[in-house]
DRENSE-908383 format. One record per residue (C-alpha): x, y, z; residue number from 1; residue in three letters. Coordinates in steps of 0.2 Angstrom, whole numbers, plus 2048, in hexadecimal, padded with zeros to 3 digits. Layout:
N
+-----+-----+-----+-----+-----+
:  c1 :  c2 :  c3 :   k :   r :
+-----+-----+-----+-----+-----+
:   X :   Y :   Z : NUM : ALA :
...
+-----+-----+-----+-----+-----+
END
This chain:
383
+-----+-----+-----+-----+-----+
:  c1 :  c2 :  c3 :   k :   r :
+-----+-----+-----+-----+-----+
: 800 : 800 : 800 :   1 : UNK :
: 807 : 812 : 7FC :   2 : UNK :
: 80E : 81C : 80A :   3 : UNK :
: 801 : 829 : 804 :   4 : UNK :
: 7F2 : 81E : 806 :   5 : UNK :
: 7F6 : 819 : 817 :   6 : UNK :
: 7EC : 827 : 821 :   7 : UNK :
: 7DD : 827 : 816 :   8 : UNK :
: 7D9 : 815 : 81A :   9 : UNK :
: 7DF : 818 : 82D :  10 : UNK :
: 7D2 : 826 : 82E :  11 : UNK :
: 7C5 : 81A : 824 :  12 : UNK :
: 7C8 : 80D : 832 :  13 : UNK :
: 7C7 : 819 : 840 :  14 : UNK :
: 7B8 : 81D : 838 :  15 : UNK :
: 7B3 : 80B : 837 :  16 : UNK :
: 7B6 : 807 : 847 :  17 : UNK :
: 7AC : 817 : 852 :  18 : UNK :
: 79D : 812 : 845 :  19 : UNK :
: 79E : 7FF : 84D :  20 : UNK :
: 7A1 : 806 : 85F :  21 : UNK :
: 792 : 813 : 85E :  22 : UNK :
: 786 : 806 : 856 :  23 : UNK :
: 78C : 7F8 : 863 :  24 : UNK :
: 788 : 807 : 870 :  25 : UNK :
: 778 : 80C : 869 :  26 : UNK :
: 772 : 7F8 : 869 :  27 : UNK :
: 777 : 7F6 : 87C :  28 : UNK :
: 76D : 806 : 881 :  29 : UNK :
: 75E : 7FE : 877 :  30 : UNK :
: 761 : 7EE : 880 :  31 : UNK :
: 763 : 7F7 : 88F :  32 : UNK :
: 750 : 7FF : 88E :  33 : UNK :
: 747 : 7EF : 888 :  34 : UNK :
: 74E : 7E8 : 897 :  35 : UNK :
: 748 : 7F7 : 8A1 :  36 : UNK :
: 738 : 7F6 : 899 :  37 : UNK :
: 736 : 7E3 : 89E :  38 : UNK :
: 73A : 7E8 : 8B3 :  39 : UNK :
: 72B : 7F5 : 8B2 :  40 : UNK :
: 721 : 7EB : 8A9 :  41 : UNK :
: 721 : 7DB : 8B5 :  42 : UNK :
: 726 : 7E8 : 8C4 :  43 : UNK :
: 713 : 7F0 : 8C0 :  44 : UNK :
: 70C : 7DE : 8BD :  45 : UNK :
: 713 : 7D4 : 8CA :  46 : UNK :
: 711 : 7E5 : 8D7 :  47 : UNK :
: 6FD : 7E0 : 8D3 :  48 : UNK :
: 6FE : 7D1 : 8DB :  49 : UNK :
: 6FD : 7D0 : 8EE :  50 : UNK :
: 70C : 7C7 : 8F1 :  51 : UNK :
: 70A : 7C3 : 904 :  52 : UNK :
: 700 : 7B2 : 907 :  53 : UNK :
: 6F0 : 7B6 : 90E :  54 : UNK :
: 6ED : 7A9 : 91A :  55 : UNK :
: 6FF : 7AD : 923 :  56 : UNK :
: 6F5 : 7BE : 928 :  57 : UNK :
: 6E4 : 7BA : 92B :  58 : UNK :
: 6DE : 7AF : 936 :  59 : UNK :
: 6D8 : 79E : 934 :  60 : UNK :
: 6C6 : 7A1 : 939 :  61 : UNK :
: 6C4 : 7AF : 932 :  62 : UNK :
: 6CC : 7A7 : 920 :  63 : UNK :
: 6BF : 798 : 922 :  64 : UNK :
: 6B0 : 7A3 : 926 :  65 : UNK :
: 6B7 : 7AC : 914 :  66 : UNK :
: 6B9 : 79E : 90C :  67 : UNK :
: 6A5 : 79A : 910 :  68 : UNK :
: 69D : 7A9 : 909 :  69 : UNK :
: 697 : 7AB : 8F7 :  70 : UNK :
: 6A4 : 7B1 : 8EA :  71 : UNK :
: 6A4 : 7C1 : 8E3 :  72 : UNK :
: 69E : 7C6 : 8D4 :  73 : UNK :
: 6AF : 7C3 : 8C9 :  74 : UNK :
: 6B2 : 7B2 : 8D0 :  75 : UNK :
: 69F : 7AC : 8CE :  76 : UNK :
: 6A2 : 7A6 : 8BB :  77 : UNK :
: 6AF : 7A2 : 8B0 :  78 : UNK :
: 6A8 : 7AD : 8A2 :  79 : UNK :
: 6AD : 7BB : 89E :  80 : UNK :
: 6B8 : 7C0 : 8AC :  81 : UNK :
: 6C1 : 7B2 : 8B2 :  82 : UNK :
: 6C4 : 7AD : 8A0 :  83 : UNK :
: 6CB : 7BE : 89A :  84 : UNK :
: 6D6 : 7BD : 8A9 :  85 : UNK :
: 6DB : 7AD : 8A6 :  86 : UNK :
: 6DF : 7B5 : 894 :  87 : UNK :
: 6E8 : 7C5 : 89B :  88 : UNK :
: 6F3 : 7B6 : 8A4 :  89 : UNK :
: 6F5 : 7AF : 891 :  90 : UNK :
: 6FC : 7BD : 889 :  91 : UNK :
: 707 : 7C4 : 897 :  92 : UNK :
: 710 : 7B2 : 89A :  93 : UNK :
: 712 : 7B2 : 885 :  94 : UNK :
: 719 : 7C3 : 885 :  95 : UNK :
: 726 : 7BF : 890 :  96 : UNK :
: 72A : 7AF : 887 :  97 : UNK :
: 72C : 7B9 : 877 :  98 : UNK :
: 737 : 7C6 : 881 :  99 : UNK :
: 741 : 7B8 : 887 : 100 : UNK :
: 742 : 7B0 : 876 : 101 : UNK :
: 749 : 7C3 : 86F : 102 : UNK :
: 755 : 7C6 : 87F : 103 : UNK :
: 75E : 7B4 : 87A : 104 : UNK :
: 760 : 7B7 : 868 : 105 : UNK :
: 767 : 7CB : 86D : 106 : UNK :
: 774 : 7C1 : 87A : 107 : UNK :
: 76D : 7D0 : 885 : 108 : UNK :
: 77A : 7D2 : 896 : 109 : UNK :
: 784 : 7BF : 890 : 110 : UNK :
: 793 : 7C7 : 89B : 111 : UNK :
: 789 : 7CD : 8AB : 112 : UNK :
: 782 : 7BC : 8AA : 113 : UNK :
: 792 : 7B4 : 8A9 : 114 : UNK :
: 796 : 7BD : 8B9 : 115 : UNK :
: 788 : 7B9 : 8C2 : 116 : UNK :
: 789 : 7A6 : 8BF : 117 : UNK :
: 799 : 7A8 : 8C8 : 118 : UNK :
: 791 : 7AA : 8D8 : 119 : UNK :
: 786 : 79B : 8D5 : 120 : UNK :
: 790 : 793 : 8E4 : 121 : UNK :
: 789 : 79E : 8F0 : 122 : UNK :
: 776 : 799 : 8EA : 123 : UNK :
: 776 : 787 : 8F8 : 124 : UNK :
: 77B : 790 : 906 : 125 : UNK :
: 76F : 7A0 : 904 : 126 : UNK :
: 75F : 793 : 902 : 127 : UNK :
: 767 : 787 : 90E : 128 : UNK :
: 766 : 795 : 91B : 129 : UNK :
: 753 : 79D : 914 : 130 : UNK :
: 74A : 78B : 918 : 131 : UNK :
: 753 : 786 : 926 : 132 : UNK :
: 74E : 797 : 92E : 133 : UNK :
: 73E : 793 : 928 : 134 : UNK :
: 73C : 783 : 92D : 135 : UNK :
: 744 : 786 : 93F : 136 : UNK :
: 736 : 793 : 943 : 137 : UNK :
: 728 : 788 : 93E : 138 : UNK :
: 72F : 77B : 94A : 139 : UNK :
: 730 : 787 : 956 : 140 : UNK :
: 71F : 78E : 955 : 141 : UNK :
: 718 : 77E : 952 : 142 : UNK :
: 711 : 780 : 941 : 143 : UNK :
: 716 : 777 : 931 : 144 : UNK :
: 71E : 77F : 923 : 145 : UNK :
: 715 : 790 : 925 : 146 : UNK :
: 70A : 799 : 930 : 147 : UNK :
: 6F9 : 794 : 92A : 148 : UNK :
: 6FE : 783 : 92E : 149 : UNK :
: 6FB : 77F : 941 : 150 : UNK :
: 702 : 76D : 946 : 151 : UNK :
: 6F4 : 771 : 958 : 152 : UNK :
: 6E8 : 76A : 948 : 153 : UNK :
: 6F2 : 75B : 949 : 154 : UNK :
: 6EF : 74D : 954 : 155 : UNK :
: 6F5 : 743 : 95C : 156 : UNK :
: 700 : 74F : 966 : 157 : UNK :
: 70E : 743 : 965 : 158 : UNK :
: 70D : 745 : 954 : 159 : UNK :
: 70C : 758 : 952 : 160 : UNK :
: 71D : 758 : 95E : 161 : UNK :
: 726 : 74C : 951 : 162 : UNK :
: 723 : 758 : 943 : 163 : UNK :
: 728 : 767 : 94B : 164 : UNK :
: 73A : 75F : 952 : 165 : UNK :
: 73D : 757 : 941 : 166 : UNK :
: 739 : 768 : 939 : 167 : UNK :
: 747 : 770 : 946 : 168 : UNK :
: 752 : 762 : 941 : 169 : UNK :
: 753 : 765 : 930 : 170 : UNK :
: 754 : 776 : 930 : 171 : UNK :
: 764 : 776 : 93C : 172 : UNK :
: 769 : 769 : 930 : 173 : UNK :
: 767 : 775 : 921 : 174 : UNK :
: 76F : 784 : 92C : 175 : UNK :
: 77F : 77C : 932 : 176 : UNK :
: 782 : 773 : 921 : 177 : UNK :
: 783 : 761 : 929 : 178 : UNK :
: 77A : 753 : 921 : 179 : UNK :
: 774 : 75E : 915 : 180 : UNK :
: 76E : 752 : 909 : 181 : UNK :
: 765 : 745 : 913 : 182 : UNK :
: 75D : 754 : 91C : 183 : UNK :
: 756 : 759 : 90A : 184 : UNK :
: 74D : 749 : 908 : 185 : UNK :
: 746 : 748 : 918 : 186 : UNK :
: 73E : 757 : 914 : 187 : UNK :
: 736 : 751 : 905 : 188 : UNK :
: 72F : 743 : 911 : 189 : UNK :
: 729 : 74E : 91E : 190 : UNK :
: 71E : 759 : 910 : 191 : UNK :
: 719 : 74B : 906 : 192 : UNK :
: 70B : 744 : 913 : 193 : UNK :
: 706 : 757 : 918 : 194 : UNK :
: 6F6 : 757 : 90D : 195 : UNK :
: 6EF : 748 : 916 : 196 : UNK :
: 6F3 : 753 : 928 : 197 : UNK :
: 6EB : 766 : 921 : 198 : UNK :
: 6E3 : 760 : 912 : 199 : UNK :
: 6E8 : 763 : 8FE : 200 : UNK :
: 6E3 : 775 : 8FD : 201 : UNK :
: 6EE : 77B : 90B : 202 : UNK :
: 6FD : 76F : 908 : 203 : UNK :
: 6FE : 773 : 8F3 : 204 : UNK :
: 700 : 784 : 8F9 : 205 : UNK :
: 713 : 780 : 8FE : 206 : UNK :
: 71A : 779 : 8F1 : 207 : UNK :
: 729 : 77F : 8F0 : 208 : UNK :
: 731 : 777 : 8FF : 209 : UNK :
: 731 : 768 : 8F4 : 210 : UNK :
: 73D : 772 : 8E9 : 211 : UNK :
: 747 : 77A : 8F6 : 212 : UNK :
: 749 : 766 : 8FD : 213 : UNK :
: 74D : 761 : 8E9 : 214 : UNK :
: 75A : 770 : 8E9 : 215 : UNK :
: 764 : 76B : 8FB : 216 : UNK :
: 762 : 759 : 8F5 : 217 : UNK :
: 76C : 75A : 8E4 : 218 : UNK :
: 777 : 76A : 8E8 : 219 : UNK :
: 778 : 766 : 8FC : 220 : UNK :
: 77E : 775 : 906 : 221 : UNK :
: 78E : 77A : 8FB : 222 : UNK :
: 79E : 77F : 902 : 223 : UNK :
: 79C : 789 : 90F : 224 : UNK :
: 795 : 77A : 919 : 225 : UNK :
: 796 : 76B : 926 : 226 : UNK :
: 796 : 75F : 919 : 227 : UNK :
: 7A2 : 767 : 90E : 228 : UNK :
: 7B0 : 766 : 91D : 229 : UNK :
: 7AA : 754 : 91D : 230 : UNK :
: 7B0 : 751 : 90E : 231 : UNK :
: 79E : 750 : 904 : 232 : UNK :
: 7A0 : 751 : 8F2 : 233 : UNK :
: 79B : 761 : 8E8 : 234 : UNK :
: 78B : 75E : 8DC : 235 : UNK :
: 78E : 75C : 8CA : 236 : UNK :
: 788 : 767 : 8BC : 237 : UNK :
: 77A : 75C : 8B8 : 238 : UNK :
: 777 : 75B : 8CA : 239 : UNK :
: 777 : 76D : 8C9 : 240 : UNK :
: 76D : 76F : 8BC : 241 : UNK :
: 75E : 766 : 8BF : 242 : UNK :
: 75D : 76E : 8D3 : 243 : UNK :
: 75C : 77E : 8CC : 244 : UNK :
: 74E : 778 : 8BE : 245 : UNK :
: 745 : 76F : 8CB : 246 : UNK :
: 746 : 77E : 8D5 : 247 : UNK :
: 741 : 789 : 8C7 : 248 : UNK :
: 731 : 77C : 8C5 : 249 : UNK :
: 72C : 77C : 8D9 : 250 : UNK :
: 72E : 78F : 8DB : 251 : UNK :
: 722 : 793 : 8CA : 252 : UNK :
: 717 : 785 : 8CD : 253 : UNK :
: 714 : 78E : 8DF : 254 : UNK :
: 70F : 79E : 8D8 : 255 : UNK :
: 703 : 795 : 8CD : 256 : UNK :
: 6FB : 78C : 8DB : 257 : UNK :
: 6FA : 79B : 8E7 : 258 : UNK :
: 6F2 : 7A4 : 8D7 : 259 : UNK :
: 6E3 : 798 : 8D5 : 260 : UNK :
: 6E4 : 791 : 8E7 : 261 : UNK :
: 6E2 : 7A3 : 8F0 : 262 : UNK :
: 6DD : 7B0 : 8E5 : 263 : UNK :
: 6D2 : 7A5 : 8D8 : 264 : UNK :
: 6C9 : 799 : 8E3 : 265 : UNK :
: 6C7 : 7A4 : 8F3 : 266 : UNK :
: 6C7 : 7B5 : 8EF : 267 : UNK :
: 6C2 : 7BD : 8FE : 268 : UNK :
: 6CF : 7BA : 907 : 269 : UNK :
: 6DA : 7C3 : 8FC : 270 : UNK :
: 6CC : 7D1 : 8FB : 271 : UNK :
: 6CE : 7D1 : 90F : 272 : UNK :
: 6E1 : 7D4 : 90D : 273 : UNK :
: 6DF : 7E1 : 900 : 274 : UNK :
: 6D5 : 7EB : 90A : 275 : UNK :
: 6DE : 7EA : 91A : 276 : UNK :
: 6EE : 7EE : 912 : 277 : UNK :
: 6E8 : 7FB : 904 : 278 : UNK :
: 6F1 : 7F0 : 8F8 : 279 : UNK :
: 6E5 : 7F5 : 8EA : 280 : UNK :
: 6F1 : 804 : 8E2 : 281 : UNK :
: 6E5 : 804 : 8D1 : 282 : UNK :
: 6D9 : 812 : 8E0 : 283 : UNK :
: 6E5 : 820 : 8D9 : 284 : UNK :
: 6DF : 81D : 8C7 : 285 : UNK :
: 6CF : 825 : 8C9 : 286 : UNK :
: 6C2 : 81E : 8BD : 287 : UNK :
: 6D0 : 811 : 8B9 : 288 : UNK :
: 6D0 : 80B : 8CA : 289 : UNK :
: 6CC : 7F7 : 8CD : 290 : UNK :
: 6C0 : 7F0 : 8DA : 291 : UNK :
: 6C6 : 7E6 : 8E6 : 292 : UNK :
: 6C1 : 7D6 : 8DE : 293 : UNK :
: 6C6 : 7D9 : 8CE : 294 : UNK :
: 6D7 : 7DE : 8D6 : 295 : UNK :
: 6D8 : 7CD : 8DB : 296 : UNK :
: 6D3 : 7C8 : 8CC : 297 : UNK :
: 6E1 : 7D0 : 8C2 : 298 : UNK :
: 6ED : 7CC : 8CF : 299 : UNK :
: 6EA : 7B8 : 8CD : 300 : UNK :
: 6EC : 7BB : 8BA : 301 : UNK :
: 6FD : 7C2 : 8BE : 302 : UNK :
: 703 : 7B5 : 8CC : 303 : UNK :
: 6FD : 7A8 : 8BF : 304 : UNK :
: 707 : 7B0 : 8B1 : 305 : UNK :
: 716 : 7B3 : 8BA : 306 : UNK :
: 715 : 7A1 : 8C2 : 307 : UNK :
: 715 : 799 : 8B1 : 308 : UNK :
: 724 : 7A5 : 8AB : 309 : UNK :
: 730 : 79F : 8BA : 310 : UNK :
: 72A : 78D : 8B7 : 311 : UNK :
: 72E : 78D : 8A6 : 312 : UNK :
: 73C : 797 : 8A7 : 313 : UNK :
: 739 : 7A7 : 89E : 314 : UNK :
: 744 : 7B6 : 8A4 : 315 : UNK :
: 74B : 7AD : 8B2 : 316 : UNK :
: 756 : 7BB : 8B9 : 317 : UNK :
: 74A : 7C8 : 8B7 : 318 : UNK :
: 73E : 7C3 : 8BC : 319 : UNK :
: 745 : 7BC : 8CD : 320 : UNK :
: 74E : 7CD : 8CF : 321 : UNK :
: 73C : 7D5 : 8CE : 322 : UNK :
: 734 : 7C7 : 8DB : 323 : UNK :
: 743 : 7CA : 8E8 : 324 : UNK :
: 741 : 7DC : 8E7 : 325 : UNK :
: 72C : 7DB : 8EB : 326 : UNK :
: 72F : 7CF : 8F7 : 327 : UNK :
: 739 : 7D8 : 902 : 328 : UNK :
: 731 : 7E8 : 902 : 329 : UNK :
: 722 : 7DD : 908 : 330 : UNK :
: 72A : 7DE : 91A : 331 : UNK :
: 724 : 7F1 : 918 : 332 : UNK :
: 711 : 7EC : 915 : 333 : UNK :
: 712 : 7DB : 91F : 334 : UNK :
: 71E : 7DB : 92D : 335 : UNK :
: 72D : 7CE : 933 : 336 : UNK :
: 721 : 7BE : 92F : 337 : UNK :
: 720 : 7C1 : 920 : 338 : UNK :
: 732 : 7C2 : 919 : 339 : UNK :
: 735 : 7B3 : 926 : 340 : UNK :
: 72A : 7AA : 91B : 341 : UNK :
: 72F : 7AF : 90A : 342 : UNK :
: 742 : 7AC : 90E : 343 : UNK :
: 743 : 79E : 904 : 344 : UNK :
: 73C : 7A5 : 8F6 : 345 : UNK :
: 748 : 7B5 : 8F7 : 346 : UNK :
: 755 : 7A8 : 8F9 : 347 : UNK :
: 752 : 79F : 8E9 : 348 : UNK :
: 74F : 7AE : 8DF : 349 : UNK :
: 760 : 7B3 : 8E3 : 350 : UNK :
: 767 : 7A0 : 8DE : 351 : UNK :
: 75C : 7A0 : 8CD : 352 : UNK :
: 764 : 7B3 : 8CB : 353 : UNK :
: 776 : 7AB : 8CC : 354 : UNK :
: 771 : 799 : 8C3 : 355 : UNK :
: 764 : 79E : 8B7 : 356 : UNK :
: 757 : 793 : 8B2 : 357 : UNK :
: 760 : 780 : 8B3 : 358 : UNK :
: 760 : 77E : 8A2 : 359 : UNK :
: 754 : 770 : 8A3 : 360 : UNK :
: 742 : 76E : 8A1 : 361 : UNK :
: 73F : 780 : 898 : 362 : UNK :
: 735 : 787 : 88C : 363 : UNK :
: 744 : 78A : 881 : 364 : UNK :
: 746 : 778 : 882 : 365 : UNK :
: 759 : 772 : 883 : 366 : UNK :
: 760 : 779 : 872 : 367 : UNK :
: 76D : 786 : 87B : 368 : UNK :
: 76F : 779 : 889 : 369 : UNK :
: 780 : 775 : 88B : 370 : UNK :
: 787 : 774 : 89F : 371 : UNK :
: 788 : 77F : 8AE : 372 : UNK :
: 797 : 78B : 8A3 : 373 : UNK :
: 78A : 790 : 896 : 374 : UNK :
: 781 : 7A1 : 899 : 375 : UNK :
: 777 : 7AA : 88B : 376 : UNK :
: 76E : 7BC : 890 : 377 : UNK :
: 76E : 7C3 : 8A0 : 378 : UNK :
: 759 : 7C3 : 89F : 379 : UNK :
: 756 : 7B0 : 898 : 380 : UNK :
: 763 : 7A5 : 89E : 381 : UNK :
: 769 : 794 : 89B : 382 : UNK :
: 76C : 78D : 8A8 : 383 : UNK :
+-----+-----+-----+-----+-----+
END
């Protein structure tokens, strides 16, 4: 090349290269508002659910004597109401999918995910600590699991006791780190039989300890543990993988439950809470504003919506992000027993935050599947 032509094609590629820089710039801003506009839109949509459980604020009487009064006028038939809510559930769990889908293909935050699967170690010993906190309480207070469930309903007494010292017992277990495993599995036996002692309605309702018990029993309680100065082995990364799907699973399939269990099928105890909290914020709308059923009525069709969207594994991070945010500002509405009780949950938002969805059992299917290492965008990721 002549000495002469040297600079021309210097400043060409100078030129070249701000063009690429500003255009790479100019895409990641654009990234950077779709992703803001998807934490308003579930911030708005998931901040129209109640996320408290009713029954832990209400008491029992007063939740049977609701649940033995006529319906309102919403929840009377499925047409048109329920239908169109069921619907507005529909399209809000297909926009996220197609979010999701676009997110993936744009590789949107590949490196902050990268990052955050890094702390993936420190997901065990965060829920390890959440449900053995949990479970200890219960134990202690003598109910099972939650709040709502009182073992002074179980007989005999003998039996009541046993439950509430094996419920201590694994939650030091899951504290301390020792026998983290075998602790797992013995909670999964000591929920199993609880529909037969509170019946199926109030037992469904916590599903999600069979998850954190899948999670502690594939994963165990990671190196910061008992067990690991015992020499336990470390999980593998299809161990891994499926704890954190079958997480994924329990803690979507709960929000789905709660949805149709609460807010569906006894909506007047959701009404009660609404109105003793002033949870309905659509009042400042003006003519816009909801009644109280049909708050609860838009609120099941969100809970359902976003229940199916962490089942599936849609937006994983951002949508637990959001969920951890809302549940801990509930401690402003509800008080101490309502983060004690949502522990767990927060815990394993922060776990699927740093491990993503699992990588199995997804609606992306396994296509982009390829071990622990692999992590796609920041908003849908694999694992």
């Amino acid at each position: 090349m002549k000495d002469w032509a040297r600079p021309r094609f210097a400043s060409v590629n100078r030129f070249t290269r701000g063009w690429a820089q500003q255009g790479a710039e100019m895409e990641m801003r654009k990234s950077c508002r779709h992703v803001s506009a998807l934490a308003l839109l579930f911030g708005v949509t998931l901040g129209n659910s109640a996320q408290a459980h009713e029954k832990w604020l209400i008491p029992g009487p007063e939740v049977k004597r609701l649940a033995g009064e006529e319906l309102p006028g919403p929840f009377r038939s499925f047409w048109p109401e329920i239908a169109m809510a069921l619907g507005a559930a529909a399209a809000l769990f297909g926009v996220a999918v197609a979010a999701d889908r676009v997110l993936r293909r744009r590789k949107v935050g590949e490196a902050a995910c990268r990052r955050l699967l890094g702390f993936r170690k420190v997901a065990p010993p965060i829920i390890g600590f959440a449900v053995g906190a949990v479970l200890i309480a219960a134990g202690a207070t003598r109910t099972f699991l939650a709040p709502d469930l009182h073992l002074s309903d179980v007989s005999p007494a003998a039996l009541a006791t046993g439950l509430a010292a094996a419920q201590i017992a694994i939650g030091s277990c899951f504290v301390a780190g020792l026998y983290t495993r075998p602790a797992a599995v013995a909670l999964l036996i000591l929920w199993a039989p609880g529909a037969a002692l509170f019946g199926f309605r109030a037992w469904i309702d916590y599903v999600d300890f069979a998850g954190f018990a899948t999670f502690l029993a594939l994963c165990g309680r990671g190196a910061l543990s008992l067990d690991a100065l015992r020499g336990c082995p470390a999980p593998s990364s299809a161990a891994q993988r499926t704890s954190v799907a079958a997480l994924r699973l329990a803690l979507g399939a709960n929000l789905a439950i709660l949805a149709l269990n609460d807010k569906l099928m006894n909506p007047l105890v959701s009404m009660r809470l609404v109105a003793d909290y002033h949870l309905n914020f659509t009042r400042f709308f003006g003519p816009l504003a909801f009644p109280d059923d049909r708050f609860v009525l838009a609120a099941f069709a969100v809970e359902l919506a976003v229940g199916l969207i962490v089942a599936l594994g849609a937006m994983t991070r951002l949508v637990s992000v959001v969920v951890f945010v809302l549940l801990t500002n509930t401690y402003f509405i509800f008080g101490f027993q309502e983060l004690l009780g949502h522990l767990p949950i927060l815990a394993s938002g922060v776990a699927l935050l740093f491990m993503g969805t699992g990588g199995r059992w997804r609606i992306a299917g396994n296509a982009e599947r390829m071990g622990m290492a692999e992590e796609q965008p920041f908003i849908a990721t694999t694992p």
